[in-house]
Z-matrix of the N, CA and C atoms (Angstrom, degrees):
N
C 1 1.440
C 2 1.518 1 111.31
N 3 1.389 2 124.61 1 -33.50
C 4 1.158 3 123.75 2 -162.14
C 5 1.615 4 97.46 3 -81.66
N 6 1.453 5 136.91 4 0.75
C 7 1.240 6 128.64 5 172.83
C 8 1.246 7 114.38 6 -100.52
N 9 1.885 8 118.96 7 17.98
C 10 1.608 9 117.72 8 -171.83
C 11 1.849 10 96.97 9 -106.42
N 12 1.449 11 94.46 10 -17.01
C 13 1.811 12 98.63 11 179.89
C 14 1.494 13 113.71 12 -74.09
N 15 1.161 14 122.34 13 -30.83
C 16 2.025 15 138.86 14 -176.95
C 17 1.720 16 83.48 15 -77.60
N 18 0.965 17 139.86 16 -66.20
C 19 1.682 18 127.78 17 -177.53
C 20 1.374 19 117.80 18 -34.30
N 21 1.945 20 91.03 19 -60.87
C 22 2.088 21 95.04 20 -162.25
C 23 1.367 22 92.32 21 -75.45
N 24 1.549 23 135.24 22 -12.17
C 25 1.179 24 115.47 23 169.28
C 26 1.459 25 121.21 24 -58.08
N 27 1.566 26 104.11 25 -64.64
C 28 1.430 27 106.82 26 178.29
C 29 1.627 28 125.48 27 -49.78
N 30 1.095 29 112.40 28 -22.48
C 31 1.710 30 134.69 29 -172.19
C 32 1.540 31 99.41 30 -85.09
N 33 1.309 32 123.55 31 -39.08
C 34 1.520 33 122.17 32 173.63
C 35 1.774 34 107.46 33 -67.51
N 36 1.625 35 115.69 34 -45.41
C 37 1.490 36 111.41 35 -174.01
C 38 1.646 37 108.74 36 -80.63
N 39 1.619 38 107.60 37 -24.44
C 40 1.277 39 100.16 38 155.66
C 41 2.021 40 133.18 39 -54.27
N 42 1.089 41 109.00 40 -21.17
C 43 1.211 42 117.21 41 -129.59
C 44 1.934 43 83.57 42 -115.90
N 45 1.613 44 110.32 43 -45.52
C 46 1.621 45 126.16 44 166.07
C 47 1.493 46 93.05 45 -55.38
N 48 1.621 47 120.85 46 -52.27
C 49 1.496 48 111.51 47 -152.85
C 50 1.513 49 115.74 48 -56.45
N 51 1.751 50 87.88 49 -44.11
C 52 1.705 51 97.20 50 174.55
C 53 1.467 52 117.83 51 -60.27
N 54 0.854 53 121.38 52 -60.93
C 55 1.768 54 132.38 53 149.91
C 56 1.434 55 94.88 54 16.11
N 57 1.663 56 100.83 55 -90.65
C 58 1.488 57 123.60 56 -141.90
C 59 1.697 58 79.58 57 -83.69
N 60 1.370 59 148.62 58 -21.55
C 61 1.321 60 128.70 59 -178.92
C 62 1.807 61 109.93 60 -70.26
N 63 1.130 62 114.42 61 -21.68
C 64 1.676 63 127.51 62 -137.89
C 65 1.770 64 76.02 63 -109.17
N 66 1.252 65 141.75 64 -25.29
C 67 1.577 66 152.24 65 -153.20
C 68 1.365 67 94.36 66 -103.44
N 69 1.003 68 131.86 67 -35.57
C 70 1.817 69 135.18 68 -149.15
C 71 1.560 70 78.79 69 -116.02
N 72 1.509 71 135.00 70 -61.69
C 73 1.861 72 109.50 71 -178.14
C 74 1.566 73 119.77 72 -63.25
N 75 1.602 74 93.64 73 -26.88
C 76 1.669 75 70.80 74 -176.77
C 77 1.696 76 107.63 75 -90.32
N 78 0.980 77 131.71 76 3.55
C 79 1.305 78 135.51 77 160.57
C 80 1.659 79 122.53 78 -62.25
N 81 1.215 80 98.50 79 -45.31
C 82 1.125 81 117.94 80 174.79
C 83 1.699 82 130.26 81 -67.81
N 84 1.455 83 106.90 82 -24.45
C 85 1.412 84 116.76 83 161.55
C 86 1.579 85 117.54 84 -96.52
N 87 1.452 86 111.44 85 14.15
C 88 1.139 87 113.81 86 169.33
C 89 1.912 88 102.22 87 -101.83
N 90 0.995 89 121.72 88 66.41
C 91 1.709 90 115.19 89 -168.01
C 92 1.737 91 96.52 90 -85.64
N 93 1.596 92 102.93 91 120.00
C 94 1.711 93 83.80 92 167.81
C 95 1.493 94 118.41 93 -94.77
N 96 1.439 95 132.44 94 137.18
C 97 1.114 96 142.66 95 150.24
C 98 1.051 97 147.21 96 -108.57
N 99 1.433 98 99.75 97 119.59
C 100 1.759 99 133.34 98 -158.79
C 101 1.518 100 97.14 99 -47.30
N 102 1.217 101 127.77 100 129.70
C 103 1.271 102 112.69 101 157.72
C 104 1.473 103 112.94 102 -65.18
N 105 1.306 104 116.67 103 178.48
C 106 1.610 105 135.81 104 175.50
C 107 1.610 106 121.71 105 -139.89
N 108 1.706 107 95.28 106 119.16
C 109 1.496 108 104.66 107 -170.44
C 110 1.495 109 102.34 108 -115.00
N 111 1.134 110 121.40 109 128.52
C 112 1.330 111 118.34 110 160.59
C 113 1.470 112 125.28 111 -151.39
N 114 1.483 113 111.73 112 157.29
C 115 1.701 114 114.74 113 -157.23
C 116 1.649 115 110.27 114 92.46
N 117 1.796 116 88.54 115 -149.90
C 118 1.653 117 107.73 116 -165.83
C 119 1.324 118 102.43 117 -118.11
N 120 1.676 119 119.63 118 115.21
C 121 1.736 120 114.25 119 176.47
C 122 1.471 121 99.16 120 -46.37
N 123 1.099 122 111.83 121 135.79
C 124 1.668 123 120.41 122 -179.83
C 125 1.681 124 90.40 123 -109.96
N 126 1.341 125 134.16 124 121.41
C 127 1.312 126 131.37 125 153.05
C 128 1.523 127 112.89 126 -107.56
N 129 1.274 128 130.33 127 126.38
C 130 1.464 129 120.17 128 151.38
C 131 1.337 130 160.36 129 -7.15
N 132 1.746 131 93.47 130 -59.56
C 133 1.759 132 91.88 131 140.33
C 134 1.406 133 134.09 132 -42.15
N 135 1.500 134 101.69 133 -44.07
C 136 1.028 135 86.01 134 -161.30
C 137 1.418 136 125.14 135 -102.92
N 138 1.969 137 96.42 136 7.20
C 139 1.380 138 101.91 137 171.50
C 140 1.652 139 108.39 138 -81.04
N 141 1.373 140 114.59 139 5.79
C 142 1.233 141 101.24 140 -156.09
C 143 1.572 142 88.29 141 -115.05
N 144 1.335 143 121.00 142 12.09
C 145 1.250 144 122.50 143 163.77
C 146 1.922 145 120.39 144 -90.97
N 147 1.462 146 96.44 145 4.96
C 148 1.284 147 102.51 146 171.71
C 149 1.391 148 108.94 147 -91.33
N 150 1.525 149 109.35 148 152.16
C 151 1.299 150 105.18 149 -166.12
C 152 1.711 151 94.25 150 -161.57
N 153 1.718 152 120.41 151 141.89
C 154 1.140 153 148.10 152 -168.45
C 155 1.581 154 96.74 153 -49.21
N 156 1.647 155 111.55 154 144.67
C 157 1.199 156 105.27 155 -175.51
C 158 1.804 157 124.85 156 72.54
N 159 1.117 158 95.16 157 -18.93
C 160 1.771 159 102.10 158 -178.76
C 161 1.705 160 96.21 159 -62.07
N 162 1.637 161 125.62 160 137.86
C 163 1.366 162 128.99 161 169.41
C 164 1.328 163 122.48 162 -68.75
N 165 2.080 164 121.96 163 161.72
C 166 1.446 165 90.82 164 -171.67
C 167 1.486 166 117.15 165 -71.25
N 168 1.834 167 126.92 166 -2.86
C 169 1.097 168 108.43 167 -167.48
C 170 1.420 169 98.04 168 -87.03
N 171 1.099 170 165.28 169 -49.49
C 172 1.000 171 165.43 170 57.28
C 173 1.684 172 94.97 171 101.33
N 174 1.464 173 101.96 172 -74.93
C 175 1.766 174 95.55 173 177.15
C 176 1.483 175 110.73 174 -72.63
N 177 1.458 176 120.09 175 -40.26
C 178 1.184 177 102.49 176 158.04
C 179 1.602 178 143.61 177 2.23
N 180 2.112 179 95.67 178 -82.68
C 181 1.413 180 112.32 179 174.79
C 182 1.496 181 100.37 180 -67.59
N 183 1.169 182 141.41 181 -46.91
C 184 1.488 183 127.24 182 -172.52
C 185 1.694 184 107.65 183 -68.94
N 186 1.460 185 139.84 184 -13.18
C 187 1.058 186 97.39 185 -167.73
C 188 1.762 187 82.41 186 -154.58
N 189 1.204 188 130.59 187 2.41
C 190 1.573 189 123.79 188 138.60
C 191 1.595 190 74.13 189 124.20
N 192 1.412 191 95.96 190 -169.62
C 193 1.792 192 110.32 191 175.04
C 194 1.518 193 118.38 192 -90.20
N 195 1.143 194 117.46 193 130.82
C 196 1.577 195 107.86 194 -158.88
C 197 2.027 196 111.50 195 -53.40
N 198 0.567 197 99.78 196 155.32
C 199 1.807 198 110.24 197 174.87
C 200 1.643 199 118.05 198 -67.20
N 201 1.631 200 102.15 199 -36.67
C 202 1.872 201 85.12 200 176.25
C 203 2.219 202 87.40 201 -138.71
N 204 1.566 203 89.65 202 125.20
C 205 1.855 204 96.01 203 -167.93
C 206 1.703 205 74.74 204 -98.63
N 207 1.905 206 84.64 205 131.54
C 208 1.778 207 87.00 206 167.43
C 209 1.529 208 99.30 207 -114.38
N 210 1.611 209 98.23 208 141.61
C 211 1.315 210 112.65 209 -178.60
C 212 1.135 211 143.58 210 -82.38
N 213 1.648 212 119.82 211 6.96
C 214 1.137 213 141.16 212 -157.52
C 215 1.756 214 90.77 213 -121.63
N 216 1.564 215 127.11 214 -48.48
C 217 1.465 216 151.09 215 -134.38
C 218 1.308 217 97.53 216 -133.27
N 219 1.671 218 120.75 217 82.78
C 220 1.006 219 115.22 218 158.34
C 221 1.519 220 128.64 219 -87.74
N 222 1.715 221 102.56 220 13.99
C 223 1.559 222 109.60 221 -173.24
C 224 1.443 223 121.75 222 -77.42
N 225 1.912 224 106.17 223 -4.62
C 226 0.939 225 91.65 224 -164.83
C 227 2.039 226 103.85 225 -143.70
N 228 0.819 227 141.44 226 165.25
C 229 1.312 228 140.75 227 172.47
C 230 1.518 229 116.53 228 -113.07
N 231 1.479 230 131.20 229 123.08
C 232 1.272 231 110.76 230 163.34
C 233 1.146 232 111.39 231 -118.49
N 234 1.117 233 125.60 232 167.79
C 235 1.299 234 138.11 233 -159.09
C 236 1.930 235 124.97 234 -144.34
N 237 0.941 236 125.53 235 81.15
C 238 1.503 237 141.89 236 -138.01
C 239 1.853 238 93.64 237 -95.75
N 240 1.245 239 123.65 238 164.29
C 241 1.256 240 146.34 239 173.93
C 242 1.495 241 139.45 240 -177.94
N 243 1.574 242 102.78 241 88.86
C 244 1.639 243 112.88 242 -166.12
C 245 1.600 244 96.27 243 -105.04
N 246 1.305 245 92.96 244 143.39
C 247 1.682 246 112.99 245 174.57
C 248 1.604 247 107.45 246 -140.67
N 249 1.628 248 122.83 247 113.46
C 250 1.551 249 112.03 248 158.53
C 251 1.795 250 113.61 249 -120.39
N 252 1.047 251 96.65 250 101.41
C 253 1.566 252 119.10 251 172.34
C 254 1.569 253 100.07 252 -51.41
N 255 1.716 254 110.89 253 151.43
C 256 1.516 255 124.73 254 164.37
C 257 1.705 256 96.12 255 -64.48
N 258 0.973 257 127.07 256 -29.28
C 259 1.640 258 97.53 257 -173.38
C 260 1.410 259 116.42 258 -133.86
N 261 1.585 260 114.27 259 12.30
C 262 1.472 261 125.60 260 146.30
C 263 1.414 262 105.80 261 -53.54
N 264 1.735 263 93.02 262 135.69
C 265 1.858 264 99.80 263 178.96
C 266 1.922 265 100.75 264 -89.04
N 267 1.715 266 87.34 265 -26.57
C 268 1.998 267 80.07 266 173.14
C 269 1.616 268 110.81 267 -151.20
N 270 0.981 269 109.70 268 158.54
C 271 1.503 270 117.73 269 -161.86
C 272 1.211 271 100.21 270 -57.05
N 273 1.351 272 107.12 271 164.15
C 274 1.575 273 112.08 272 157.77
C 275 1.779 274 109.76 273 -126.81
N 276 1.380 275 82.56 274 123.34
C 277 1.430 276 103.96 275 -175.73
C 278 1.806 277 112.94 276 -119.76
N 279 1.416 278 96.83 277 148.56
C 280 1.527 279 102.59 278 -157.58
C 281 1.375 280 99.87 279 -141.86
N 282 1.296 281 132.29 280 149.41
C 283 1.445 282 121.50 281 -178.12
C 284 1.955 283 107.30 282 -156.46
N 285 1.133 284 117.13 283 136.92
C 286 1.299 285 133.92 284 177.67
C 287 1.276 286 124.49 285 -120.39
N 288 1.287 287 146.43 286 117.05
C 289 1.309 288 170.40 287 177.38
C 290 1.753 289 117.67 288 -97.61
N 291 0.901 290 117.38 289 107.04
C 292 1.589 291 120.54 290 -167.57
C 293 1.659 292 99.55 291 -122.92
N 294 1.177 293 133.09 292 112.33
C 295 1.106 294 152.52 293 -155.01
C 296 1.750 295 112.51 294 -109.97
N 297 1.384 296 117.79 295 89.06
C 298 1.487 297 104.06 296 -168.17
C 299 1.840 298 105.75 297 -98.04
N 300 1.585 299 108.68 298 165.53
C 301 1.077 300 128.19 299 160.36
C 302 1.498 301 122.06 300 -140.81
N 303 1.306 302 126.32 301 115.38
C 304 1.283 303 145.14 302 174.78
C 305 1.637 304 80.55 303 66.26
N 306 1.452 305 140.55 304 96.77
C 307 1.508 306 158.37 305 -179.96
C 308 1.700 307 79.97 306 11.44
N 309 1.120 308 156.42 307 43.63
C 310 1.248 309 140.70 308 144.91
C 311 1.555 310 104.91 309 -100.49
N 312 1.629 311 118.37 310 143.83
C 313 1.427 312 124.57 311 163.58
C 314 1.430 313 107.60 312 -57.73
N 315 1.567 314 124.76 313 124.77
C 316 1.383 315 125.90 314 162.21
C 317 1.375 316 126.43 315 -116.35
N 318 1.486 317 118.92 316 5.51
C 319 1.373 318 114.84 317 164.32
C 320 1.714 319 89.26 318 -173.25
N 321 1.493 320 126.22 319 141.86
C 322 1.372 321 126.91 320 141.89
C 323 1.511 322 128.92 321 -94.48
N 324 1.506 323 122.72 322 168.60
C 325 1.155 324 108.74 323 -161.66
C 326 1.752 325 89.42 324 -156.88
N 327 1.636 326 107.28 325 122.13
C 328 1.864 327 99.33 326 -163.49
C 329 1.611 328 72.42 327 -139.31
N 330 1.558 329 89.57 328 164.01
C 331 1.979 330 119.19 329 152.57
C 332 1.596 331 95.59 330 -39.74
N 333 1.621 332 95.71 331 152.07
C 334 1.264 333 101.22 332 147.48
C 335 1.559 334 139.80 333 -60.20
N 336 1.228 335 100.38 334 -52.96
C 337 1.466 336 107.34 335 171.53
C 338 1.529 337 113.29 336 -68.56
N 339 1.021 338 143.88 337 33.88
C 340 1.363 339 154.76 338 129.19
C 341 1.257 340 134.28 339 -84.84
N 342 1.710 341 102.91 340 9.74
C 343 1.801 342 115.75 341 158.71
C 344 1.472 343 103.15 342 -61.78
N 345 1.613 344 103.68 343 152.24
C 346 1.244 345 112.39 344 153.24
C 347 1.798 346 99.34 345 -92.02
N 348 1.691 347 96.92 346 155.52
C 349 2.051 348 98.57 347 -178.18
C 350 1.345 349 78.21 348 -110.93
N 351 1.271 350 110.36 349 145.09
C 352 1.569 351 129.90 350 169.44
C 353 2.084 352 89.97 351 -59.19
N 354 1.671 353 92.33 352 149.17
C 355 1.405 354 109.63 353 173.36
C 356 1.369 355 114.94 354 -81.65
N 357 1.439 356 141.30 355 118.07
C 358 1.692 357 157.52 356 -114.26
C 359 1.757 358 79.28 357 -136.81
């Protein structure tokens, strides 16, 4: 009898080992990932509320402080917007170009898919 206790021993640390092996994979296919936001939400409306002649503070309040200030080129503002969602297969990226003359807006320049479609 005393050689059936050295078995269920080993069979119990066997038995924990699997346990704690079977705990650590399925943990492990649970990976969470953070999405990632960065820049200025760029929406349509409200790029399309920019308008020629508008001042820089002016775009400013409508559309925040641009994301990368170049230091050489104050003619121009850009304005960047990356998003990767846990279950986006690809980012969505958006980009705005604000083009000044004498601190007045003189042309913008966006993605395509940052039209507004007239309402049907």
């Amino acid at each position: 009898m005393s050689h059936k206790r050295p078995i269920m021993r080993m069979t119990l640390k066997n038995l924990s080992g699997a346990a704690i092996l079977t705990g650590l994979l399925m943990s492990a296919a649970c990976v969470y990932r953070m999405p990632i936001q960065q820049g200025n939400f760029l929406e349509a409306s409200t790029i399309d509320q920019l308008e020629t002649g508008m001042t820089r503070s002016q775009v400013r309040f409508l559309l925040g402080t641009p994301m990368v200030p170049l230091g050489f080129d104050t003619s121009r503002w850009e304005y960047y917007y990356y998003f990767k969602g846990r279950r986006l297969k690809r980012a969505d990226e958006r980009r705005v170009t604000v083009y000044f003359e004498d601190d007045k807006v003189a042309r913008v320049e966006r993605d395509s898919h940052l039209t507004v479609r007239p309402a049907s």
